[in-house]
VOKESE-353324 format. One record per residue (C-alpha): residue number from 1; residue in three letters; x, y, z. Coordinates in Angstrom, 2 decimals, decimal comma. Each point is the difference from the previous one (the first is absolute). Example, Ala and Ser with C-alpha at 12.3 -4.5 7.8 and 13.67 -1.06 7.14 Angstrom:
<sites>
<site><num>1</num><residu>ALA</residu><east>12,30</east><north>-4,50</north><up>7,80</up></site>
<site><num>2</num><residu>SER</residu><east>1,37</east><north>3,44</north><up>-0,66</up></site>
</sites>
This chain:
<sites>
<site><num>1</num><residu>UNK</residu><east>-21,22</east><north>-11,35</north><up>-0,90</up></site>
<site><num>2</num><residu>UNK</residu><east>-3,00</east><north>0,11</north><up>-2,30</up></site>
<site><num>3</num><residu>UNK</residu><east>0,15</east><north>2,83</north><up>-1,80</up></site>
<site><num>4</num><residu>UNK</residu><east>0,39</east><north>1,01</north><up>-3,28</up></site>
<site><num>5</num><residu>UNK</residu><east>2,42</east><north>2,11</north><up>-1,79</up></site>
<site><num>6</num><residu>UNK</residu><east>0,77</east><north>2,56</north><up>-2,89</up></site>
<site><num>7</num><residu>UNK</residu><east>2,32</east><north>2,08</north><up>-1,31</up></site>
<site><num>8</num><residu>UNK</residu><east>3,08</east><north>-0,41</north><up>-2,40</up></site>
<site><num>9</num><residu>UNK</residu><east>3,85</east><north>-1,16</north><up>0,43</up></site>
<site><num>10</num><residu>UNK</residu><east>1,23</east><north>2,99</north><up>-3,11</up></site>
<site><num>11</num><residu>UNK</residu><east>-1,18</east><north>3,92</north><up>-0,48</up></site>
<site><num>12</num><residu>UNK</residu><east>0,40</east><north>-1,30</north><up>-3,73</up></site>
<site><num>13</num><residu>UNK</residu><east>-3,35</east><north>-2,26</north><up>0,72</up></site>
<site><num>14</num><residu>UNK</residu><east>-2,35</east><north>2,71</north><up>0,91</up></site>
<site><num>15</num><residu>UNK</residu><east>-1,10</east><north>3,44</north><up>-0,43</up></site>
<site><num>16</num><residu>UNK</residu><east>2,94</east><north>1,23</north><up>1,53</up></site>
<site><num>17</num><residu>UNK</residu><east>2,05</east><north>-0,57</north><up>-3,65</up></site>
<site><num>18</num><residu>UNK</residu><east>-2,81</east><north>2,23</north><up>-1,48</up></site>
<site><num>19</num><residu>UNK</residu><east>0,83</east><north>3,09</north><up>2,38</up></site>
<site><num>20</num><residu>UNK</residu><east>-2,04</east><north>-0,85</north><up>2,80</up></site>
<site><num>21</num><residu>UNK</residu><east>1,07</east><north>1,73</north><up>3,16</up></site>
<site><num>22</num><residu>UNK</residu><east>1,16</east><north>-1,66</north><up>3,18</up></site>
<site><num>23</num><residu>UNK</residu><east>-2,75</east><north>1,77</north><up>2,00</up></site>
<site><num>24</num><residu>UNK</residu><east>-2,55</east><north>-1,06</north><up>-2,58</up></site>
<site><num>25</num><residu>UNK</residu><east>1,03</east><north>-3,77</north><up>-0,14</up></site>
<site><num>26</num><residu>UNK</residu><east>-0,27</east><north>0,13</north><up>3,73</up></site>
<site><num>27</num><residu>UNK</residu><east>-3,39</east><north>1,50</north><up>-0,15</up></site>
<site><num>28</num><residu>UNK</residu><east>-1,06</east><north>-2,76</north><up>-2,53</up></site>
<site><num>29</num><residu>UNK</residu><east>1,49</east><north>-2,77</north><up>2,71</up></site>
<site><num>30</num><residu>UNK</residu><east>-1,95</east><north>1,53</north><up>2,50</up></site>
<site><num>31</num><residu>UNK</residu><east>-3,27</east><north>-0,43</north><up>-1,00</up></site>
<site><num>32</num><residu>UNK</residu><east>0,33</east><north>-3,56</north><up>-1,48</up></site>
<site><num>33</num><residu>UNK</residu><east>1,91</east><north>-1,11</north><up>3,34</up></site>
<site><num>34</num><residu>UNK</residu><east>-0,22</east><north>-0,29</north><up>3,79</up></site>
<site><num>35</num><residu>UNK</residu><east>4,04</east><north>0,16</north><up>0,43</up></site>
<site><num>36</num><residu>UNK</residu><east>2,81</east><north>1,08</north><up>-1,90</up></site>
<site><num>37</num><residu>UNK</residu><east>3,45</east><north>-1,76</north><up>0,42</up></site>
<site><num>38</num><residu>UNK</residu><east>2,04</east><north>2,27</north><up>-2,27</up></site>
<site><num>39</num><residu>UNK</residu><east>3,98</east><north>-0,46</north><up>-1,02</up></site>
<site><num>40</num><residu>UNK</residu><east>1,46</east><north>2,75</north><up>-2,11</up></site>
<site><num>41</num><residu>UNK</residu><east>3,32</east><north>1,45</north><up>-1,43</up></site>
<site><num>42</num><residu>UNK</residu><east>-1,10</east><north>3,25</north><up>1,22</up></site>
<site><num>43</num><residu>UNK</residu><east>1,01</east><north>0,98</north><up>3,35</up></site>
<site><num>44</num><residu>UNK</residu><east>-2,88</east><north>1,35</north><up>2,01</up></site>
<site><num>45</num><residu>UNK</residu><east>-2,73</east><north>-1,40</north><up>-2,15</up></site>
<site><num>46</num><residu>UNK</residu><east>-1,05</east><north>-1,88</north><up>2,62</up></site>
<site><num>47</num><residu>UNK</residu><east>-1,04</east><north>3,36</north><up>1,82</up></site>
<site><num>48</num><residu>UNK</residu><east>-1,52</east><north>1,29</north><up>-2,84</up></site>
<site><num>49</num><residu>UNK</residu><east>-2,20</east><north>-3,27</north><up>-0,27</up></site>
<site><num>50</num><residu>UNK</residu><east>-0,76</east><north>0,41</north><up>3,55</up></site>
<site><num>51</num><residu>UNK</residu><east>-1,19</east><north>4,00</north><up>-0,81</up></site>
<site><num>52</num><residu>UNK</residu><east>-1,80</east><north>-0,98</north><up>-2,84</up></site>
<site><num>53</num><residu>UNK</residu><east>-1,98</east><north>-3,10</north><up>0,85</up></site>
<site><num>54</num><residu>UNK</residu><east>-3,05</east><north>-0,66</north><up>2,27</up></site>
<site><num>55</num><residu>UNK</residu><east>1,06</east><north>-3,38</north><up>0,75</up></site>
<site><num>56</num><residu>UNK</residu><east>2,93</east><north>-1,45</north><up>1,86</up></site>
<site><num>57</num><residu>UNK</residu><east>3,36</east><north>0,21</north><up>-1,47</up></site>
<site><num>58</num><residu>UNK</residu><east>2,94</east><north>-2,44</north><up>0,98</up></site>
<site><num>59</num><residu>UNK</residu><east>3,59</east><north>0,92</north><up>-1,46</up></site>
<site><num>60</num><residu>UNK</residu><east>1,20</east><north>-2,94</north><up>-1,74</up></site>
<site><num>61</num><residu>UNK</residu><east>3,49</east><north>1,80</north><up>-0,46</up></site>
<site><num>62</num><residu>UNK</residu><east>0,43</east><north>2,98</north><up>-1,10</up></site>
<site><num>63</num><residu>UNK</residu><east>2,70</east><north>1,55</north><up>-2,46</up></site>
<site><num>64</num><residu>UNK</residu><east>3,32</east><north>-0,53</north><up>2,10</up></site>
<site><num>65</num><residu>UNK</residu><east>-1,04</east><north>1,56</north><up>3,32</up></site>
<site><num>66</num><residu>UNK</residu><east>-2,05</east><north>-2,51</north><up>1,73</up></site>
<site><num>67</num><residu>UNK</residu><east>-1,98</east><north>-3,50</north><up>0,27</up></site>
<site><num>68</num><residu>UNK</residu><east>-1,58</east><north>-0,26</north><up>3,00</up></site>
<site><num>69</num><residu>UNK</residu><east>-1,85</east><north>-3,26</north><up>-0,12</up></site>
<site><num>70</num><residu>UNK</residu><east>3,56</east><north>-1,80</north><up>-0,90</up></site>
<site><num>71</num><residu>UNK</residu><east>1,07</east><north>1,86</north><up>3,11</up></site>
<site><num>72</num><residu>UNK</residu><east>-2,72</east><north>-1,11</north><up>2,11</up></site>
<site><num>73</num><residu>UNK</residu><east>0,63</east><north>-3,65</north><up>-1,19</up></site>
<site><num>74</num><residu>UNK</residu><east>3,59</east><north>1,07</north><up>0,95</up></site>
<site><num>75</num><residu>UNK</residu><east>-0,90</east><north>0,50</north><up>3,44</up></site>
<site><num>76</num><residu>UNK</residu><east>-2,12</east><north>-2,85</north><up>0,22</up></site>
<site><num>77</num><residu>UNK</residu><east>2,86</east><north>-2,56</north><up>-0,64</up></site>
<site><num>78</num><residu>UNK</residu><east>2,44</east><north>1,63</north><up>2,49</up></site>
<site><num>79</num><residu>UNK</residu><east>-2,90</east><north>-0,17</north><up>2,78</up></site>
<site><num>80</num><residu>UNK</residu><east>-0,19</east><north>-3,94</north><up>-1,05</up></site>
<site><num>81</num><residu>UNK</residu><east>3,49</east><north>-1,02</north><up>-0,12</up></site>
<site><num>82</num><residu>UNK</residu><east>1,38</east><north>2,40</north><up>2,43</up></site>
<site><num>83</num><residu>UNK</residu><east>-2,73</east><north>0,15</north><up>2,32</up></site>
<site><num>84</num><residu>UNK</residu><east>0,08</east><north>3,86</north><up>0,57</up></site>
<site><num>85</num><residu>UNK</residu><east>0,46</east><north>3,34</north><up>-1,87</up></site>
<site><num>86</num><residu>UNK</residu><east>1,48</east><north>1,84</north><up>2,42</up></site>
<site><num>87</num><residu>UNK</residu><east>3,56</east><north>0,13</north><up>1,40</up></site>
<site><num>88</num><residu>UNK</residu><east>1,42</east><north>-1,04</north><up>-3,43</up></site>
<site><num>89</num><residu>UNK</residu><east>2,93</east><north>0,83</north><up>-2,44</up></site>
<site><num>90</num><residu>UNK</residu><east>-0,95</east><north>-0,27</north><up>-3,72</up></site>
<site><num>91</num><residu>UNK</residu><east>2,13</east><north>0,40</north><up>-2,95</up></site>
<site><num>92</num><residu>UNK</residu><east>-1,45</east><north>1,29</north><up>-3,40</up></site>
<site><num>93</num><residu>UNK</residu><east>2,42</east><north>-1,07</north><up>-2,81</up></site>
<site><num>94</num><residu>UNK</residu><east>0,15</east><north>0,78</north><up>-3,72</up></site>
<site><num>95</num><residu>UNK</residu><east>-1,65</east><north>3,30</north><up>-1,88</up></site>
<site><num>96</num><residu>UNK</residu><east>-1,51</east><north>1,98</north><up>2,75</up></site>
<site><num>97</num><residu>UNK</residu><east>-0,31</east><north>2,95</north><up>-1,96</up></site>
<site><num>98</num><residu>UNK</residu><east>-2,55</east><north>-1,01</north><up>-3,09</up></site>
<site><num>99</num><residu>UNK</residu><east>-1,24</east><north>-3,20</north><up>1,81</up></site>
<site><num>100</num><residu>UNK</residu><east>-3,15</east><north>0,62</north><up>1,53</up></site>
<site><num>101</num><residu>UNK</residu><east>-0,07</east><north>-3,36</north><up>2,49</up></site>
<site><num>102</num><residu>UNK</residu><east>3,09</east><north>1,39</north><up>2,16</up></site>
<site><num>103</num><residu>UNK</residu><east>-1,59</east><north>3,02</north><up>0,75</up></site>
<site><num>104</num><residu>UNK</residu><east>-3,78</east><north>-1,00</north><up>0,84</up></site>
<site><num>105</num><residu>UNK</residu><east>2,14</east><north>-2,66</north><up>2,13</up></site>
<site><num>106</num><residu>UNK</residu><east>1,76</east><north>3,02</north><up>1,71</up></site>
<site><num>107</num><residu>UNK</residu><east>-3,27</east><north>2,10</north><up>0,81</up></site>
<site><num>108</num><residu>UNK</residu><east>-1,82</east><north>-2,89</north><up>1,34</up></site>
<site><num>109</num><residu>UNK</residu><east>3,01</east><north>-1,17</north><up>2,51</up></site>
<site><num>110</num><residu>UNK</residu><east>-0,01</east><north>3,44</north><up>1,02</up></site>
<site><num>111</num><residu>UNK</residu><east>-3,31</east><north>-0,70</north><up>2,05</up></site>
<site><num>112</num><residu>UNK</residu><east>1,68</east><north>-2,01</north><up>2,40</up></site>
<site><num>113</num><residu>UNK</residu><east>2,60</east><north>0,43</north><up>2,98</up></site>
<site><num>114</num><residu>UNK</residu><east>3,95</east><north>-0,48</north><up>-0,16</up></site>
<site><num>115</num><residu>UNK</residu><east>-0,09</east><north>-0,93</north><up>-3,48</up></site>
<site><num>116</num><residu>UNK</residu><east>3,45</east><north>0,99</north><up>-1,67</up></site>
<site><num>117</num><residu>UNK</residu><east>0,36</east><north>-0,01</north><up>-4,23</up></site>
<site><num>118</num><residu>UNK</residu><east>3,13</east><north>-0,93</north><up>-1,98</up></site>
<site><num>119</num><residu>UNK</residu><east>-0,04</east><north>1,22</north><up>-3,45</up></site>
<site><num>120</num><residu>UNK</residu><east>2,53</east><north>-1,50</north><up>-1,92</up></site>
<site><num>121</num><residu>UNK</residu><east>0,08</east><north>0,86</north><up>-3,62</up></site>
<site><num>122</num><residu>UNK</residu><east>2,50</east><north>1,54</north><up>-2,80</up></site>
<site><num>123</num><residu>UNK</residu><east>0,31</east><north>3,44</north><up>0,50</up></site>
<site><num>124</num><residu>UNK</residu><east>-2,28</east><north>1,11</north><up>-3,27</up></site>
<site><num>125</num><residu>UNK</residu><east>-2,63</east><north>-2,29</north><up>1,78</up></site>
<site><num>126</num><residu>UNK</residu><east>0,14</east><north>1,28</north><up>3,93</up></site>
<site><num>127</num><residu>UNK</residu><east>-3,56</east><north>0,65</north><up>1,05</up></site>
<site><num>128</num><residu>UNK</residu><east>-2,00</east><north>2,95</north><up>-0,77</up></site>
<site><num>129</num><residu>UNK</residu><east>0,31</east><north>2,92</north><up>1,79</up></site>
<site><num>130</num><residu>UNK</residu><east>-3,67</east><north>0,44</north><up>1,36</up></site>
<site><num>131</num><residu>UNK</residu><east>-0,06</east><north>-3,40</north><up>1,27</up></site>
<site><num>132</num><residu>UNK</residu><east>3,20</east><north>0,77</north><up>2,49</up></site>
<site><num>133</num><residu>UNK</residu><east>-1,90</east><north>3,41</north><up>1,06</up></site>
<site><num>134</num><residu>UNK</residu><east>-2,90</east><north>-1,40</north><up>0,64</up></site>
<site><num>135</num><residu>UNK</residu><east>2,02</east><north>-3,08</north><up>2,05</up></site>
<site><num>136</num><residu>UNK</residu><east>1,89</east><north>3,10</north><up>1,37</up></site>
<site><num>137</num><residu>UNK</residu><east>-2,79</east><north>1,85</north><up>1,39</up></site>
<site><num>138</num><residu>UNK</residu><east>-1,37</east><north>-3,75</north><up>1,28</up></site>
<site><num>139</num><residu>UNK</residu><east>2,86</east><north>-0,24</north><up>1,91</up></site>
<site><num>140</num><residu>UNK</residu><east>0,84</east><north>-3,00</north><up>-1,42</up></site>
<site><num>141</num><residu>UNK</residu><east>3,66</east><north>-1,52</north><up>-0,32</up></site>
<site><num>142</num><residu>UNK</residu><east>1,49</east><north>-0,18</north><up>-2,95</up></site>
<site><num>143</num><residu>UNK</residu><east>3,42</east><north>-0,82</north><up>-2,36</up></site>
<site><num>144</num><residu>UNK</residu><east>1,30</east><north>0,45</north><up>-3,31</up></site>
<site><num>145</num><residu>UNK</residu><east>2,60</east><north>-2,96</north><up>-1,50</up></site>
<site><num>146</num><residu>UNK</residu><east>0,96</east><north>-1,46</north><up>-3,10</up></site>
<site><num>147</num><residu>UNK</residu><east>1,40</east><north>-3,21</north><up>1,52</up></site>
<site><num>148</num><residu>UNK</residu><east>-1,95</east><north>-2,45</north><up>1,18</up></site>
<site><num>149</num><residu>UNK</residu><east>2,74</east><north>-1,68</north><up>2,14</up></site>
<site><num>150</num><residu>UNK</residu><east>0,31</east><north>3,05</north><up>2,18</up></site>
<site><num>151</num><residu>UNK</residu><east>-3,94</east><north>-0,13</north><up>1,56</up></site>
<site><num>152</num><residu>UNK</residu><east>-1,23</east><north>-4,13</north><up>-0,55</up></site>
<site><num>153</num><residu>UNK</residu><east>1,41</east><north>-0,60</north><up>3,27</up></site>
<site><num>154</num><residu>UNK</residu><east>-2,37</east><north>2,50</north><up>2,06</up></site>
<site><num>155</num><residu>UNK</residu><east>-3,46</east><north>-1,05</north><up>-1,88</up></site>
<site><num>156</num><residu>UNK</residu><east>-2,52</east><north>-1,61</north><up>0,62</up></site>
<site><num>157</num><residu>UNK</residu><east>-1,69</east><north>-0,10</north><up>-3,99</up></site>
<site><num>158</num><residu>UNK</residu><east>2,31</east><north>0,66</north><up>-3,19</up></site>
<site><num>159</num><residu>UNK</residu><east>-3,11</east><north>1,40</north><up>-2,62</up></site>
<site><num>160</num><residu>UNK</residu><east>1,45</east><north>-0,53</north><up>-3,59</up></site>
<site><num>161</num><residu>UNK</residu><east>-0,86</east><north>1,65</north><up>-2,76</up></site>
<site><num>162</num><residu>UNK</residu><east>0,41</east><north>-0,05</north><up>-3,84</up></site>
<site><num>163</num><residu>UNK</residu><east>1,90</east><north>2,97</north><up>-1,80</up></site>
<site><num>164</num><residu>UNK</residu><east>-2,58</east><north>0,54</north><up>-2,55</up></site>
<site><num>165</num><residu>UNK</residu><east>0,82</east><north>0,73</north><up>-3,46</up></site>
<site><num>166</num><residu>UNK</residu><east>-3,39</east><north>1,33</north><up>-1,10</up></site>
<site><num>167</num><residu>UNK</residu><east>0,12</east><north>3,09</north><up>2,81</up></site>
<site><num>168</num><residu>UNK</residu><east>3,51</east><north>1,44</north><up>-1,75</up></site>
<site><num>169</num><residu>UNK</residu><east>-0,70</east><north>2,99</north><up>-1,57</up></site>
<site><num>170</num><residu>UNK</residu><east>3,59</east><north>-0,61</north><up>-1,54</up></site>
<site><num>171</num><residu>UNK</residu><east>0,84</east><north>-3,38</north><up>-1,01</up></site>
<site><num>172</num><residu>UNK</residu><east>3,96</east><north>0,55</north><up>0,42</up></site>
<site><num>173</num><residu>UNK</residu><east>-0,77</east><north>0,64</north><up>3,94</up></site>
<site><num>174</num><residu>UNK</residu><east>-1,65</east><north>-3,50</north><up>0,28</up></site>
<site><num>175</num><residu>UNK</residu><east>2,98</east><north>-1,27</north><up>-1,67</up></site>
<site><num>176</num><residu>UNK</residu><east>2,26</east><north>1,12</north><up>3,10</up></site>
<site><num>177</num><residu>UNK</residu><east>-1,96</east><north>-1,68</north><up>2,50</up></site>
<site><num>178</num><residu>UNK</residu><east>-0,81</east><north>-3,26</north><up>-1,60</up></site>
<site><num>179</num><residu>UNK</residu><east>0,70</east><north>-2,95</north><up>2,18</up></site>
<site><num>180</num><residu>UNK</residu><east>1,23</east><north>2,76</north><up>2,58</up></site>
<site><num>181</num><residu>UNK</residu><east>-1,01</east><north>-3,09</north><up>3,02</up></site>
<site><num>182</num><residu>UNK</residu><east>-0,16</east><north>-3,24</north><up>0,09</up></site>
<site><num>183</num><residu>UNK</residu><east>-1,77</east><north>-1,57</north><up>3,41</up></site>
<site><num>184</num><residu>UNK</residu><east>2,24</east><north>-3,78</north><up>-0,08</up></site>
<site><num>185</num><residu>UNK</residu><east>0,06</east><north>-1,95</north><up>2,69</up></site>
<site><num>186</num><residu>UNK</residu><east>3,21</east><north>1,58</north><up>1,16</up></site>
<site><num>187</num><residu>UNK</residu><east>-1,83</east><north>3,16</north><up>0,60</up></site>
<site><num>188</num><residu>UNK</residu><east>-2,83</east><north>-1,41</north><up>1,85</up></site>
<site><num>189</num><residu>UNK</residu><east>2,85</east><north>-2,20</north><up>2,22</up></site>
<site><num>190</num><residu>UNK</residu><east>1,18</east><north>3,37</north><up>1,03</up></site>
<site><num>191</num><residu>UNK</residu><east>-3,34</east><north>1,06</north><up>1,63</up></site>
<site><num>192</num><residu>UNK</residu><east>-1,77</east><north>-1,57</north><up>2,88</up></site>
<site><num>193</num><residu>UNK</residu><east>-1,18</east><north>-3,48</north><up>0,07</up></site>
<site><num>194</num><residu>UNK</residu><east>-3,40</east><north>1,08</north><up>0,69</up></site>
<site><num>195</num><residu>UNK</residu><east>-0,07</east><north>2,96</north><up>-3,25</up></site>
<site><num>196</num><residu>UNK</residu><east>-2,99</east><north>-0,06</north><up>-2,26</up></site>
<site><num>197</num><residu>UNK</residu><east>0,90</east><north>0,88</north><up>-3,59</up></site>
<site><num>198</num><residu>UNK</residu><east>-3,41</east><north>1,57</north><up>-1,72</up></site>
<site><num>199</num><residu>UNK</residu><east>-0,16</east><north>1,02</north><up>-3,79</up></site>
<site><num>200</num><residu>UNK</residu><east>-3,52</east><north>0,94</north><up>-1,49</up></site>
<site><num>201</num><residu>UNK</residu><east>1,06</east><north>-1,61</north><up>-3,42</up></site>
<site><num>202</num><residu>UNK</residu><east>0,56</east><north>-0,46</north><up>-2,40</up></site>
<site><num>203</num><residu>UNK</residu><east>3,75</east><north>-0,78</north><up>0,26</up></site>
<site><num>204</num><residu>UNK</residu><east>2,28</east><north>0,37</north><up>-3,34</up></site>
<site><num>205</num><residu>UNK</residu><east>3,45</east><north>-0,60</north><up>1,69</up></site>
<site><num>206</num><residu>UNK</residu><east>0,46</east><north>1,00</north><up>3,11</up></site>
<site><num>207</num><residu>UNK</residu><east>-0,84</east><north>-3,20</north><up>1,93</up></site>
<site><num>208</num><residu>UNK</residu><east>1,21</east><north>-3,15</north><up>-1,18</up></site>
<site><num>209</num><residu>UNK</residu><east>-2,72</east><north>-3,18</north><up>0,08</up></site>
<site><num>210</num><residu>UNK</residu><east>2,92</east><north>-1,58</north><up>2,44</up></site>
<site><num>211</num><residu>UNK</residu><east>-0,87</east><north>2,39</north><up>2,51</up></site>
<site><num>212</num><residu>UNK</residu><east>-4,00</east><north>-1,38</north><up>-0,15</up></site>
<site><num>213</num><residu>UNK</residu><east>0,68</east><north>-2,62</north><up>2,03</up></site>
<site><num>214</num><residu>UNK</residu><east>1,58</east><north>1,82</north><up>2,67</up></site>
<site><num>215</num><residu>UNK</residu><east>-2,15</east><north>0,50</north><up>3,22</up></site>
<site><num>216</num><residu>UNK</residu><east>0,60</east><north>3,62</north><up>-0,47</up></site>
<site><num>217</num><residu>UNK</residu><east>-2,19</east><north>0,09</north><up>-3,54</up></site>
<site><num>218</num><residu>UNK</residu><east>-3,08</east><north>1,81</north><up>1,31</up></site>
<site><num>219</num><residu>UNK</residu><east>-0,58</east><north>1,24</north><up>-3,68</up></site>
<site><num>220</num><residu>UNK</residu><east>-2,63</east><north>-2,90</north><up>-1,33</up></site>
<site><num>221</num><residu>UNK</residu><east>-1,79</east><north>-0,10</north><up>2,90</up></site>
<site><num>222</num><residu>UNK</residu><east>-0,45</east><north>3,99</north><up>0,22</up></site>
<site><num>223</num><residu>UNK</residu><east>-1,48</east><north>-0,16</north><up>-3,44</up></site>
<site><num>224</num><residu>UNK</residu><east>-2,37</east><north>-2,63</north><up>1,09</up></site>
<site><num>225</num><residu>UNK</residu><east>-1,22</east><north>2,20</north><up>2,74</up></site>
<site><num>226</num><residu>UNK</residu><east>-0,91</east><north>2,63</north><up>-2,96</up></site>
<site><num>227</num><residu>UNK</residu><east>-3,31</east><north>-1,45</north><up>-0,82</up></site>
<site><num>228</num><residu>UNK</residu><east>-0,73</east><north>-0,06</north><up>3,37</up></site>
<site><num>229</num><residu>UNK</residu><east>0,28</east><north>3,24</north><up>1,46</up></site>
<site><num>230</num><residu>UNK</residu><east>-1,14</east><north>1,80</north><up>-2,94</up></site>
<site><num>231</num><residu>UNK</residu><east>-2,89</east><north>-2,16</north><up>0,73</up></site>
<site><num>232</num><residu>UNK</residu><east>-0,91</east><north>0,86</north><up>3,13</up></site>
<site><num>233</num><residu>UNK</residu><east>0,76</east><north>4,21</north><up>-1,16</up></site>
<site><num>234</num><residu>UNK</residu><east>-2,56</east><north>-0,93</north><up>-2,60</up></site>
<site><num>235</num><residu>UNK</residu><east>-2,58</east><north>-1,57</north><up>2,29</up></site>
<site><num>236</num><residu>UNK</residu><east>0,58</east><north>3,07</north><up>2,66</up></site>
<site><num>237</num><residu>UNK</residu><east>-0,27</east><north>2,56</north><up>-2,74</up></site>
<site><num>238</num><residu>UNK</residu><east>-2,96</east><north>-1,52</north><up>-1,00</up></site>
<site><num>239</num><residu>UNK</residu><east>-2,07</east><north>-0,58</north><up>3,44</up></site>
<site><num>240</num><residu>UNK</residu><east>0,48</east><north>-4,04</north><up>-0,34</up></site>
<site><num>241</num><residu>UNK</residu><east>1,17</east><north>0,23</north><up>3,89</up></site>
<site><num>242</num><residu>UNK</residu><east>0,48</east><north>2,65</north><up>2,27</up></site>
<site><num>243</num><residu>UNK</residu><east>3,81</east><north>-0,47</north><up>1,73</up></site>
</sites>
């Protein structure tokens, strides 16, 4: 796009490994930068960014609560290969509860009219609790499963998602849900002919390459759309183009 950037990939790079605050580094950012696209392991450090900085501030993802720009891609891809947003039945599979994607997902679907949400997820993993009151107070449908093969017949997109190892505070709970789903073919046969199956990547187990070259596999060419939309945020953030 023809700018420039700065900043570091590890705290263990900058000041920050010296003691620097999170408010100061922003401060710092600020004045060498015209936008900040900030990912951290902090949940709401994105809102502090925004607090503490002069500048614009896009959350990049942030601690386990939320990425909205991978959600806004999200919704992107279902417009395209769907050809609507509304009037649709989407599944969220996998660790709902320290996976950020599935929940950004779930507040941005909650814009639109006679969407219904499937969570299905081990029972350690259902969804977090403020996401299903604030769906709640939307007045927006939704269930709680841990089998798959109950709901793929009623939707319309099956979202997959990684259990995480890195977000288990205890090592011997990951353990239990390892490999808890596996989206096969034989899944995906269950569903509608017409069901998109989305996954923001990347994938350890939980799709096998086999099921690439089904026309279901919406997964590569949602993570081509990334660059794009985040894109056209930047460019609209910015004052490129006015919408």
């Amino acid at each position: 796009m023809g700018g420039k950037t700065l900043g570091f990939p590890e705290p263990g790079i900058s000041s920050v490994k010296k003691g620097e605050s999170l408010r100061d580094t922003i401060s710092m950012y600020d004045s060498y930068s015209d936008l900040i696209i900030m990912r951290h392991k902090w949940a709401g450090a994105a809102k502090l960014a925004s607090e503490v900085a002069k500048k614009p501030v896009i959350n990049a993802g942030d601690g386990n609560r939320e990425h909205p720009t991978q959600a806004m891609l999200d919704l992107y891809t279902i417009r395209k290969v769907i050809g609507r947003l509304d009037s649709l039945k989407v599944g969220i599979l996998g660790d709902l509860k320290y996976g950020r994607t599935g929940s950004s997902l779930s507040y941005s679907l909650s814009n639109f009219k006679d969407v219904e949400l499937f969570f299905i997820s081990p029972p350690i993993l259902q969804m977090r609790p403020e996401v299903k009151l604030f769906l709640t107070l939307k007045c927006i449908k939704f269930h709680e499963t841990t089998n798959p093969y109950e709901v793929i017949k009623y939707l319309d997109v099956l979202y997959v998602t990684r259990i995480q190892k890195e977000r288990f505070p205890d090592p011997s709970e990951y353990e239990k849900v390892r490999g808890a789903y596996i989206v096969d073919e034989k899944l995906i046969n269950e569903g509608k002919p017409e069901l998109k199956v989305m996954h923001p990547l990347p994938r350890i187990d939980e799709i096998p390459y086999e099921v690439d070259k089904l026309p279901q596999a919406t997964y590569i060419g949602q993570a081509e759309n990334g660059p794009y939309v985040r894109q056209a945020l930047i460019a609209l953030v910015m004052g490129v183009y006015d919408e």
